[in-house]
TITOR-764516 format. One record per residue (C-alpha): residue number from 1; chain; residue in one letter; x, y, z. Coordinates in Angstrom, 1 decimal, padded with zeros to 4 digits. Each point is the difference from the previous one (the first is absolute). Layout:
     i   ch   aa       c1       c2       c3
   NUM    A    a        X        Y        Z
...
// end
This chain:
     i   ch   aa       c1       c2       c3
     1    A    x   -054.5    072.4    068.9
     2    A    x    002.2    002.7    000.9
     3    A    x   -001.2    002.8    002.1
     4    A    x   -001.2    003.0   -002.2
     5    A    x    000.4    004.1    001.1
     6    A    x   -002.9    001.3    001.6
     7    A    x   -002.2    002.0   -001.7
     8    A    x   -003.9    001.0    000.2
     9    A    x   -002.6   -001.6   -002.4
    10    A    x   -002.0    003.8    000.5
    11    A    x    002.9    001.4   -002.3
    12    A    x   -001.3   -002.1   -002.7
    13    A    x   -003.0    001.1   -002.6
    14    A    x   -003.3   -001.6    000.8
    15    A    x   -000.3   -003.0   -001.2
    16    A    x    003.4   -001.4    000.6
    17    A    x    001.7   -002.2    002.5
    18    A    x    003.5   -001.4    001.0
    19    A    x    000.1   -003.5   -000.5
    20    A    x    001.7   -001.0    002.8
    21    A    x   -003.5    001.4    001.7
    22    A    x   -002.3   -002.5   -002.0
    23    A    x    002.1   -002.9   -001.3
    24    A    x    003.1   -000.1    002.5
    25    A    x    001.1   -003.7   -001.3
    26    A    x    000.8    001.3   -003.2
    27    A    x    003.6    000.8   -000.4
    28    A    x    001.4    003.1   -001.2
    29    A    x    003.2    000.6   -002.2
    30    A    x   -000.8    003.9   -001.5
    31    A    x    003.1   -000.6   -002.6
    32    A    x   -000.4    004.0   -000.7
    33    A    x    000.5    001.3    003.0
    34    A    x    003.7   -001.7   -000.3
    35    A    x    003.0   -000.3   -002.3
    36    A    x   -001.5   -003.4   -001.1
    37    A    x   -002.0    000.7   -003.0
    38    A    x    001.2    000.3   -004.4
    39    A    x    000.7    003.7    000.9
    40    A    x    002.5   -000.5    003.1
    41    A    x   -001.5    002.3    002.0
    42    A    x   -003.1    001.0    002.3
    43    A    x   -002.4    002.0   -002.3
    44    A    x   -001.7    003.1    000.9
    45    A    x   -003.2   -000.1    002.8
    46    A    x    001.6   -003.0    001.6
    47    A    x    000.8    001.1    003.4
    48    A    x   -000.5   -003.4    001.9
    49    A    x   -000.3   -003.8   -001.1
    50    A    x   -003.7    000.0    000.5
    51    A    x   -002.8   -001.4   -001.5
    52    A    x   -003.2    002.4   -000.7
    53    A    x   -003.2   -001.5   -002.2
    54    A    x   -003.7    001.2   -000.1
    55    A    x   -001.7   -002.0    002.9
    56    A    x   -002.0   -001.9   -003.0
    57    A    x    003.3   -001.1   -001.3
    58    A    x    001.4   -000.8    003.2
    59    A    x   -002.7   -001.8    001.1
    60    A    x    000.4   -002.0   -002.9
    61    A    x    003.2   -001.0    000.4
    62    A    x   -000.8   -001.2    003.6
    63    A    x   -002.5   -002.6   -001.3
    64    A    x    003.0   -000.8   -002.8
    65    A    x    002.7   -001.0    002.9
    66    A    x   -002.7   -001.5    001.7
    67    A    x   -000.8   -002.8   -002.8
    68    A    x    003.7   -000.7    000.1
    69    A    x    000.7   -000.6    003.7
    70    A    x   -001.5   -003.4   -000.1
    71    A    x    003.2   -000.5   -002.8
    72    A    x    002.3    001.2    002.7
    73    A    x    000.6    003.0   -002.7
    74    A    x   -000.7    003.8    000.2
    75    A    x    000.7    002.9   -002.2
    76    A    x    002.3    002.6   -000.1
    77    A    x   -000.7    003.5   -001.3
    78    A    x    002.9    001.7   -002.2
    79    A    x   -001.7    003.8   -000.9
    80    A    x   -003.6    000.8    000.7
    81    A    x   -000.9    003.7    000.1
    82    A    x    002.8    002.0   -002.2
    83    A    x   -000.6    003.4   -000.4
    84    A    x   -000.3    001.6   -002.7
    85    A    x    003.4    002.2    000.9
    86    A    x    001.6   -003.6   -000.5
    87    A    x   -001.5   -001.2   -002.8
    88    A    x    001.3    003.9   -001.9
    89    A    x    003.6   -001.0    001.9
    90    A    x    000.0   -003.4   -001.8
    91    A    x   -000.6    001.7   -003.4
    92    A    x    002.5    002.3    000.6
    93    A    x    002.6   -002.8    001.3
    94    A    x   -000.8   -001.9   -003.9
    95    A    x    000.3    003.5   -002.0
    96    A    x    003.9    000.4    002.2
    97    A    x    002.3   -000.8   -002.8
    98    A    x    002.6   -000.8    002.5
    99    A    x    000.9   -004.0    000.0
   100    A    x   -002.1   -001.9    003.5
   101    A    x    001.9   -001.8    001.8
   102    A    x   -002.8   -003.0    000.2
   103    A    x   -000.5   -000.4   -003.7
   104    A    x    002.2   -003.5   -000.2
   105    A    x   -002.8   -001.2    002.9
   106    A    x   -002.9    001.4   -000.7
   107    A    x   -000.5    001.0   -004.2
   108    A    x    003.3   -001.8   -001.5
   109    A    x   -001.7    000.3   -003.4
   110    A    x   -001.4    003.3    000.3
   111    A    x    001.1    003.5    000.2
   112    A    x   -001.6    002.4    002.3
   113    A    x   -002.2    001.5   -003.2
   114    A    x   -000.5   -003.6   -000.7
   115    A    x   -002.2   -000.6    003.2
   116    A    x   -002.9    002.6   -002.0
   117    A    x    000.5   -001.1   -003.1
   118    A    x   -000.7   -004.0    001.9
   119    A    x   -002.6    001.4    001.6
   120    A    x    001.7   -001.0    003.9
   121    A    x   -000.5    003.3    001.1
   122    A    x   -002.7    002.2   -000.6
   123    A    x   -000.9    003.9    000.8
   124    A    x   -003.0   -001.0    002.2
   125    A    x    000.0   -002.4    003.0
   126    A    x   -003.0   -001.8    001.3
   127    A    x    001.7   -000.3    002.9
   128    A    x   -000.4    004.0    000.4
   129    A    x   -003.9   -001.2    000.2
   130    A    x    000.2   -001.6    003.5
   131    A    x   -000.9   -003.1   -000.7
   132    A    x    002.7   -002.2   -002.0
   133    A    x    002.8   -001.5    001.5
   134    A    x    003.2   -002.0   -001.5
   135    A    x   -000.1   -003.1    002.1
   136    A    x    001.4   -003.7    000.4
   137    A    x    000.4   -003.5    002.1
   138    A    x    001.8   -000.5    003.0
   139    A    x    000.6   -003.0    002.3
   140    A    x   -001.6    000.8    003.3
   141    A    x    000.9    000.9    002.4
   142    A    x    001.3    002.7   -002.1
   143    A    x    003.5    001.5    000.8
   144    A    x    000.8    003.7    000.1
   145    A    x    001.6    001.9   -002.9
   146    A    x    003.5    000.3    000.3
   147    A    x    001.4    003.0    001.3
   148    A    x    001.6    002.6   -002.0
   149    A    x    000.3   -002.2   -003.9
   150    A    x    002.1    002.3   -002.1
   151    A    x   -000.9    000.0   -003.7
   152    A    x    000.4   -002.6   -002.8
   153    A    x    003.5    000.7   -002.0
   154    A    x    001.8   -001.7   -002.8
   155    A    x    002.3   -001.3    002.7
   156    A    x   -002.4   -002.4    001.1
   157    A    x   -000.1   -002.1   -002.9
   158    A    x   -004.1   -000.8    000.8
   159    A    x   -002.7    000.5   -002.3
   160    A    x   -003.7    000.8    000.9
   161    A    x   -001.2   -002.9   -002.7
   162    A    x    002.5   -002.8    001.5
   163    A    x   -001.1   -003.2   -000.7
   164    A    x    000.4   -001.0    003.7
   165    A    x   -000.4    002.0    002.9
   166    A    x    003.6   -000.1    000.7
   167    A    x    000.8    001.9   -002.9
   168    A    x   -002.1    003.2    001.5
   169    A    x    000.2    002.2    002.7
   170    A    x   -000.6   -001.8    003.3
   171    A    x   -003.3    000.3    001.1
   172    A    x   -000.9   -002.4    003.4
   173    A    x   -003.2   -001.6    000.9
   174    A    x   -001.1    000.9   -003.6
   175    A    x   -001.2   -002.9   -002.5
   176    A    x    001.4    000.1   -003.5
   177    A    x   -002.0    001.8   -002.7
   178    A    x    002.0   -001.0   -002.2
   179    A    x    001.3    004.4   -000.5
   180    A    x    000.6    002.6    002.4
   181    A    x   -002.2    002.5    000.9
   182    A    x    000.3    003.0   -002.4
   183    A    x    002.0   -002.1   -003.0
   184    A    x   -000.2    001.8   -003.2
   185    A    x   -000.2   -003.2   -001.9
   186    A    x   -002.9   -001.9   -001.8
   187    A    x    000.7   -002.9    002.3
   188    A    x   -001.7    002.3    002.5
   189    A    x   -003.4   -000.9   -001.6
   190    A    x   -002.2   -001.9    002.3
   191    A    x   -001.0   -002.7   -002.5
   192    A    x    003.4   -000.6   -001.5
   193    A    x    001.3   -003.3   -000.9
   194    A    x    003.5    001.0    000.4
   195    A    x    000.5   -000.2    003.4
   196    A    x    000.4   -003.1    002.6
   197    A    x   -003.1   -002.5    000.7
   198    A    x   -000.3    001.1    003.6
   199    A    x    000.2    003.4   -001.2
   200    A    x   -002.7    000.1   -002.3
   201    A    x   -002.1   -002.0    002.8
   202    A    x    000.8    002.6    002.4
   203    A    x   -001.1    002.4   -002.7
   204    A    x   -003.4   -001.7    000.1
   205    A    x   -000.2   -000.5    003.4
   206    A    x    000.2    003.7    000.4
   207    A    x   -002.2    001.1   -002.8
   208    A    x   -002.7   -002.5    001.6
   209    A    x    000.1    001.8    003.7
   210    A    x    000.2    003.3   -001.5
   211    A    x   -002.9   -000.3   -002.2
   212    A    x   -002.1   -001.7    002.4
   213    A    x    000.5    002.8    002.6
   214    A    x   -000.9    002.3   -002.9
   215    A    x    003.1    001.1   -002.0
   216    A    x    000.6   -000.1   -003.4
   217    A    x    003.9   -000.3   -001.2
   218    A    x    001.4    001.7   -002.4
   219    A    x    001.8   -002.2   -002.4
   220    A    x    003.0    000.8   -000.9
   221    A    x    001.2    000.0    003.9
   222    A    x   -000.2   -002.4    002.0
   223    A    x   -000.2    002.2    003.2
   224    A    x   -001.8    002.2   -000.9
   225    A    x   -004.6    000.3    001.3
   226    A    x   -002.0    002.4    000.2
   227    A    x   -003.8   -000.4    001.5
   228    A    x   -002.2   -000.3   -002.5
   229    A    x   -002.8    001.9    001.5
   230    A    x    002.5    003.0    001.4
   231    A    x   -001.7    002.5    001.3
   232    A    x    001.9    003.0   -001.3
   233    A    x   -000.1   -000.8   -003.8
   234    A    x    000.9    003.5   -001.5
   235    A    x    002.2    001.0    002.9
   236    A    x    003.9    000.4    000.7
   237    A    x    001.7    000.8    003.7
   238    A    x    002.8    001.7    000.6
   239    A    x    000.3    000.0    003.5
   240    A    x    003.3   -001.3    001.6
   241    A    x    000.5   -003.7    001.7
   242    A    x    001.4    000.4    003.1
// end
């Protein structure tokens, strides 16, 4: 994994950790600290690439990678803490009239007030709790994010629901889930029947890891876990990820 900035876990409110401090195998891909997310742009409280969780979370999420070493897989985290400045930014981005760029890759049959209506994006975040985190499969040993990926554009002639991973954005060392991560599309759901046959097994394979390590999914997204015993239930952070 690539080296990640410095930065003190004391800065953090008790009860959270870096990850890289308690599960170091797990890769770490922070799509929002980047261009490479639907809104083509790094959001707001995203300062570095980093991945902060509640230590019960991370913890967790150690003993998840751990049950898949033996597979020669690991996981990769996408988002895990967002604050709550970003989830506000991400509402604001969906009320912008103004045409996104990503649309023909990530929500080709939605407009931007389409994504409420669909229910894809929501004005709460559980990820603003500590303890969720948008997550996937990767091939170990797992390669570093590519440096620097601009945004999805209409140029690319991809789409996020592509029946075949070459028909998405390039993502290496990653197994095929049959969608990318944040696609506004009901092929998303974990249990679809849409998507390839090693896609939906990856799917399960994930689900099964997950849960056993104490997760619950949510199921419209693939990605997307949060712990189901969290242990800041009626909580949301704001603090910055850096």
């Amino acid at each position: 994994m690539a080296a990640l900035p410095a930065a003190g876990a004391d800065s953090l409110p008790p009860g959270f950790t870096y990850l890289e401090d308690i599960a170091p195998s797990v890769a770490q891909d922070i799509r929002y600290a980047g261009a490479d997310n639907f809104t083509g742009r790094r959001l707001k409280g995203y300062l570095a690439p980093r991945c902060i969780l509640t230590r019960a979370a991370a913890a967790a999420l150690k003993r998840a990678a751990d049950k898949l070493q033996s597979r020669g897989l690991g996981l990769k985290v996408l988002d895990c803490t967002r604050p709550a400045r970003a989830v506000r930014d991400i509402i604001a981005w969906a009320k912008d009239k103004r045409p996104a760029p990503t649309r023909a890759y990530y929500f080709p049959a939605y407009t931007k007030p389409g994504l409420f209506r669909a229910g894809f994006i929501a004005r709460r975040s559980s990820h603003s709790r500590g303890s969720a985190v948008d997550i996937t499969l990767v091939r170990l040993p797992a390669p570093a994010p590519a440096a620097a990926i601009g945004r999805a554009t209409e140029r690319d002639g991809l789409r996020c629901d592509a029946p075949t991973p070459a028909g998405r954005r390039a993502r290496p060392g990653e197994l095929d889930m049959g969608t990318d991560f944040d696609c506004f599309s009901k092929l998303s759901a974990t249990a679809s029947q849409r998507v390839g046959a090693a896609a939906r097994a990856n799917r399960q394979l994930l689900l099964r890891v997950m849960r056993g390590a104490g997760f619950v999914n949510f199921s419209g997204e693939w990605w997307h876990y949060k712990l189901k015993l969290e242990p800041f239930p009626a909580r949301s952070f704001d603090f910055p990820i850096r």
